[in-house]
C-alpha beads as a LAMMPS data file, in Angstrom:
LAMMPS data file: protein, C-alpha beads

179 atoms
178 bonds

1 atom types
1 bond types

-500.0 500.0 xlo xhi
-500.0 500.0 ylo yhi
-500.0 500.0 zlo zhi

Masses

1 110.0

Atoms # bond

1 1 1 -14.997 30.401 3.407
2 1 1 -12.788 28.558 6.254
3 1 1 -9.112 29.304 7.071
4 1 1 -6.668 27.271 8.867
5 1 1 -3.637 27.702 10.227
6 1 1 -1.675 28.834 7.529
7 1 1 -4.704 31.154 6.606
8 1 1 -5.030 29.563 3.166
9 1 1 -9.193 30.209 2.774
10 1 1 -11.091 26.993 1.465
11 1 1 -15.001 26.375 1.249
12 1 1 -16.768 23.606 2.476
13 1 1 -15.579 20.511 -0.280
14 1 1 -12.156 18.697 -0.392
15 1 1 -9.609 19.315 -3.177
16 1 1 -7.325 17.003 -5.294
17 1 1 -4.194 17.646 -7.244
18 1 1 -1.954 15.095 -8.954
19 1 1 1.419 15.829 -7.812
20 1 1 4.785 14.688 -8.202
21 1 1 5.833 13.864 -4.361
22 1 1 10.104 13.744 -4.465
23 1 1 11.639 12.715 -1.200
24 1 1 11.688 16.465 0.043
25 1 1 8.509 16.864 -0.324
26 1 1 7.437 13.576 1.540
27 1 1 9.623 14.847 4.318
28 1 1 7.694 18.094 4.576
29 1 1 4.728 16.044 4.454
30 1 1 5.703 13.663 7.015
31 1 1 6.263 17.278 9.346
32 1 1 3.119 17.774 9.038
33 1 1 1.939 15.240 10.422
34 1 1 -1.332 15.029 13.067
35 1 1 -0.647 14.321 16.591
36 1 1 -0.717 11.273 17.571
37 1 1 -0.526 9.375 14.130
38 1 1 0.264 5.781 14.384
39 1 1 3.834 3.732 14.561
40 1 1 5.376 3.329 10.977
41 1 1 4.439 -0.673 10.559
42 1 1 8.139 -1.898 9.403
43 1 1 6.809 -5.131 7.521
44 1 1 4.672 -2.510 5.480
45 1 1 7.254 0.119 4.963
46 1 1 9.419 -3.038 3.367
47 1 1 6.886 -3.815 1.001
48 1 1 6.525 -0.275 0.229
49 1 1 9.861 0.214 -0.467
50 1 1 10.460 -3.454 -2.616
51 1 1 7.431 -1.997 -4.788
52 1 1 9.166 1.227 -5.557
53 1 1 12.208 -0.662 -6.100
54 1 1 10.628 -2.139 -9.382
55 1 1 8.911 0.613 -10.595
56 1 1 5.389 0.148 -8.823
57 1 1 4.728 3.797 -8.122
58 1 1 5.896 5.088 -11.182
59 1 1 2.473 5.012 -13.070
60 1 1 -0.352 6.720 -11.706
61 1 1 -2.182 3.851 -9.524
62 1 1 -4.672 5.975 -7.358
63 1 1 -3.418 6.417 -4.348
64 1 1 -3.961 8.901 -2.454
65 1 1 -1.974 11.317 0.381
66 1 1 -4.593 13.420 2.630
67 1 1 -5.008 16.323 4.592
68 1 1 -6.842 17.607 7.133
69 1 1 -8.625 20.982 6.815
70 1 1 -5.147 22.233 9.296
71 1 1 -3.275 20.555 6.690
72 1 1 -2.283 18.173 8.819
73 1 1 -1.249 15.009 7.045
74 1 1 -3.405 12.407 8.037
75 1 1 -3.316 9.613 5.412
76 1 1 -0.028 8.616 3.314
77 1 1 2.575 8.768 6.233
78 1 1 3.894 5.266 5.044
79 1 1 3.653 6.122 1.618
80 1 1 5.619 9.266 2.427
81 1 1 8.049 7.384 4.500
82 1 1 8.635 5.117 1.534
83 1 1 9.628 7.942 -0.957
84 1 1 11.918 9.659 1.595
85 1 1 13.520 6.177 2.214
86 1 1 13.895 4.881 -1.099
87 1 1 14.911 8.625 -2.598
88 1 1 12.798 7.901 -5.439
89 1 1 9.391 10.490 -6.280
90 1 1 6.211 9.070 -6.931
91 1 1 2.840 10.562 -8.625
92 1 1 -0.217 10.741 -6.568
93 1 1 -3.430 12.419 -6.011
94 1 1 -3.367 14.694 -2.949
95 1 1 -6.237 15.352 -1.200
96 1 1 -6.396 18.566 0.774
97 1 1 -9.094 20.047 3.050
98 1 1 -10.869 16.385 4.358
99 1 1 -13.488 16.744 6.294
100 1 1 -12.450 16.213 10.076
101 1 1 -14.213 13.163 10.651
102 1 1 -12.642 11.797 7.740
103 1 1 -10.172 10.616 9.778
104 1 1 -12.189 8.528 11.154
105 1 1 -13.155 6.369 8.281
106 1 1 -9.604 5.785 6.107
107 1 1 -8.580 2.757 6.572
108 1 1 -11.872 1.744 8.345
109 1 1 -12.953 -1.326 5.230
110 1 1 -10.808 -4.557 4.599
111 1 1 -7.694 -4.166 3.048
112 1 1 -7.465 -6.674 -0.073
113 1 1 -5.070 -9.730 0.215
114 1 1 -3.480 -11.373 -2.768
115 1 1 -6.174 -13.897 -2.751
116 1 1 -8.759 -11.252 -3.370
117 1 1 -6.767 -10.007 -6.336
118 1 1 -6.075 -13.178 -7.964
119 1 1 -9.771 -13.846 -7.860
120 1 1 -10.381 -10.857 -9.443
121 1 1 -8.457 -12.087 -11.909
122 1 1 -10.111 -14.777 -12.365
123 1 1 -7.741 -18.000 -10.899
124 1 1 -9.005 -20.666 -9.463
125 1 1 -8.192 -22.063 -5.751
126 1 1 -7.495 -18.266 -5.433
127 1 1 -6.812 -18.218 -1.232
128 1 1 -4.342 -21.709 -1.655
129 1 1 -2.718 -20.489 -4.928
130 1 1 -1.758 -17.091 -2.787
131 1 1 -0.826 -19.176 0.343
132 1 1 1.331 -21.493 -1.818
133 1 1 2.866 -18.585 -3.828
134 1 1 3.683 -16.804 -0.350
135 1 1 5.334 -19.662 1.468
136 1 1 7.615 -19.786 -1.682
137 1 1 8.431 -16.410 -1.643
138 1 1 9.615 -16.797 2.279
139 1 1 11.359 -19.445 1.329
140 1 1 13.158 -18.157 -2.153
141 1 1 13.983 -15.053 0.615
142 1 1 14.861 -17.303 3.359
143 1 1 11.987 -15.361 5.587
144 1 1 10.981 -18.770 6.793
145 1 1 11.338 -19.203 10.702
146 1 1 11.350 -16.092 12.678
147 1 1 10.928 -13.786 10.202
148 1 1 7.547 -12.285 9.610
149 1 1 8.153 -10.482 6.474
150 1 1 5.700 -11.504 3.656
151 1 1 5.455 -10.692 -0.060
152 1 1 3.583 -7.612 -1.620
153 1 1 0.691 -8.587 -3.660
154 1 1 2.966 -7.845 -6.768
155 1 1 5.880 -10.046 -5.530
156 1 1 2.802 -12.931 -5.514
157 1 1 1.933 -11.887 -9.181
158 1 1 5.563 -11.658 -10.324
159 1 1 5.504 -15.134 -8.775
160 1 1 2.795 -17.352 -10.235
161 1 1 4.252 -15.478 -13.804
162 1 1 7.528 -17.195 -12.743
163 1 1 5.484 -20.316 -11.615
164 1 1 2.657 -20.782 -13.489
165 1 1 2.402 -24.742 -12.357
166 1 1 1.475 -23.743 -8.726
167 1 1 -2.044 -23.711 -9.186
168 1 1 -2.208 -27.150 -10.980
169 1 1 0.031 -28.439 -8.040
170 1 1 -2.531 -26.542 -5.454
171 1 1 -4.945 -28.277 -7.831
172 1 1 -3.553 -31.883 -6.616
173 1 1 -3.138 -31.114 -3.574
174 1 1 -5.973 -30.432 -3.107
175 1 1 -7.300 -33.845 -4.689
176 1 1 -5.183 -35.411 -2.444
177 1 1 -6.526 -33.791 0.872
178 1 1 -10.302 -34.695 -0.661
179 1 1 -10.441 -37.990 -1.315

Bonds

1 1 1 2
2 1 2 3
3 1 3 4
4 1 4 5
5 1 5 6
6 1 6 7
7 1 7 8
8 1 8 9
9 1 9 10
10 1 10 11
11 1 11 12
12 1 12 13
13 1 13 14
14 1 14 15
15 1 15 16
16 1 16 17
17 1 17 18
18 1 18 19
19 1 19 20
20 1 20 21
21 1 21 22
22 1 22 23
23 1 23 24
24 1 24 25
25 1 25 26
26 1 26 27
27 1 27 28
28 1 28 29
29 1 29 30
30 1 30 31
31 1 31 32
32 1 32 33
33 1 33 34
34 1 34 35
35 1 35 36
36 1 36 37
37 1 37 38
38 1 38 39
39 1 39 40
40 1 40 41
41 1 41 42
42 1 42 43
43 1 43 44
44 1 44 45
45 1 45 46
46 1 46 47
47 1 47 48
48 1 48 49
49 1 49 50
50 1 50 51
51 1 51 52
52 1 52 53
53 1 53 54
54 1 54 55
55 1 55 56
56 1 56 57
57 1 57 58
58 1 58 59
59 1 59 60
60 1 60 61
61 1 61 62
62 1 62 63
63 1 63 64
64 1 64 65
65 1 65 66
66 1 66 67
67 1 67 68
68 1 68 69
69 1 69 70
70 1 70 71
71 1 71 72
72 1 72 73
73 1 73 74
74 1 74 75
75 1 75 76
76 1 76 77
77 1 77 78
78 1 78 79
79 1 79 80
80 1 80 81
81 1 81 82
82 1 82 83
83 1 83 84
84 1 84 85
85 1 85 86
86 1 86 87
87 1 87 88
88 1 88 89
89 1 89 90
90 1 90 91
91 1 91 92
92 1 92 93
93 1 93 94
94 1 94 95
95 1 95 96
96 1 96 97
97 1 97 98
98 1 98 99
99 1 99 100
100 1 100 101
101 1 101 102
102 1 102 103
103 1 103 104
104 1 104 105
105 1 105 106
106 1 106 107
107 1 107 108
108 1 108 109
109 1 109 110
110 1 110 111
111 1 111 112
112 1 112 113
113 1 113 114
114 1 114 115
115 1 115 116
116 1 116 117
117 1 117 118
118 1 118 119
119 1 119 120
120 1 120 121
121 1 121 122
122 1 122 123
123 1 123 124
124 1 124 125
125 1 125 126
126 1 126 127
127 1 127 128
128 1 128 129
129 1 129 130
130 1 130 131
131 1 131 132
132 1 132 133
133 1 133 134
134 1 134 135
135 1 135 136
136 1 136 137
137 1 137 138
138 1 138 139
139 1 139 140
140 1 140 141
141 1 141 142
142 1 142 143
143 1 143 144
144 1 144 145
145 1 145 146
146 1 146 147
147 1 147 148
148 1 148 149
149 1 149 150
150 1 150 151
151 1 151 152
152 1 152 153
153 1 153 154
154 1 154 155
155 1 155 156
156 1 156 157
157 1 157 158
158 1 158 159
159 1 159 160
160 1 160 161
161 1 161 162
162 1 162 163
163 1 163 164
164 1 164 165
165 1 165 166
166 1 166 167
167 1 167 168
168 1 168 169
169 1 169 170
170 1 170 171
171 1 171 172
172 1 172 173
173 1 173 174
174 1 174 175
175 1 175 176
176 1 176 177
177 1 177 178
178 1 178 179
């Protein structure tokens, strides 16, 4: 058995727990941070936030927050961020006693864009469709110009619902740009 700094003992493997996390707990997890843990990244934060907003977070969507074997957070700090923020509490798994190179590989593969997820789900012109739907959002938010904000991958969903004519027009367009 290992110990850490707060002498909790703890063999070799990782542990998970599903846990409620209510904005004082994300603040006590955001104290525990690792040194030298990245800048929050505002534009994500925002997105975090609009998604709790509607009710993203409230279902379990498996996510997780991790910790080092110091338990030092060192995955979730937006996440966490979010909760405190928005004062709402979210369900997640947390991850305790990571291995201390995992560190090294969260975040490491390529985060999924809208496109990816409306391929998934099987529509056509999938990279367009999510361009299209994400230039309307800016523009239904008036985040055109010198505003980088950009839609959450559910605010493109809740979109083409809202729109379902896009992808014929991408369709056209597309035509059109082929002859």
């Amino acid at each position: 058995m290992k110990s850490n700094k707060y002498n909790i003992n703890h063999g070799e493997s990782s542990d998970s727990l599903p846990i409620e996390i209510t904005p004082e707990i994300a603040q006590l997890f955001l104290d525990t941070q690792i040194t030298g843990q990245r800048p929050i990244k505002l534009k994500n934060l925002k997105r975090l936030m609009r998604s709790a907003g509607k009710g993203m977070w409230n279902a379990g969507n498996g996510e997780t927050i991790k910790f080092n074997q110091d338990l030092e957070l060192i995955d979730g700090q937006h996440r966490c961020f979010m909760v405190a923020k928005t004062e709402t509490s979210i369900f997640v798994l947390v991850v305790v006693f990571c291995n201390p190179k995992a560190f090294l590989i969260i975040d490491a593969g390529a985060p999924k864009v809208a496109a990816d997820k409306l391929r998934v789900m099987g529509h056509k012109s999938a990279f367009t469709t999510a361009a299209a739907l994400s230039l309307l959002w800016r523009y239904l938010y008036h985040c055109l110009g010198g505003n980088d904000d950009t839609p959450s991958h559910e605010e493109v969903w809740d979109l083409l619902s809202q729109h379902p004519g896009i992808e014929e027009s991408v369709k056209v367009a597309r035509e059109c740009s082929h002859p």
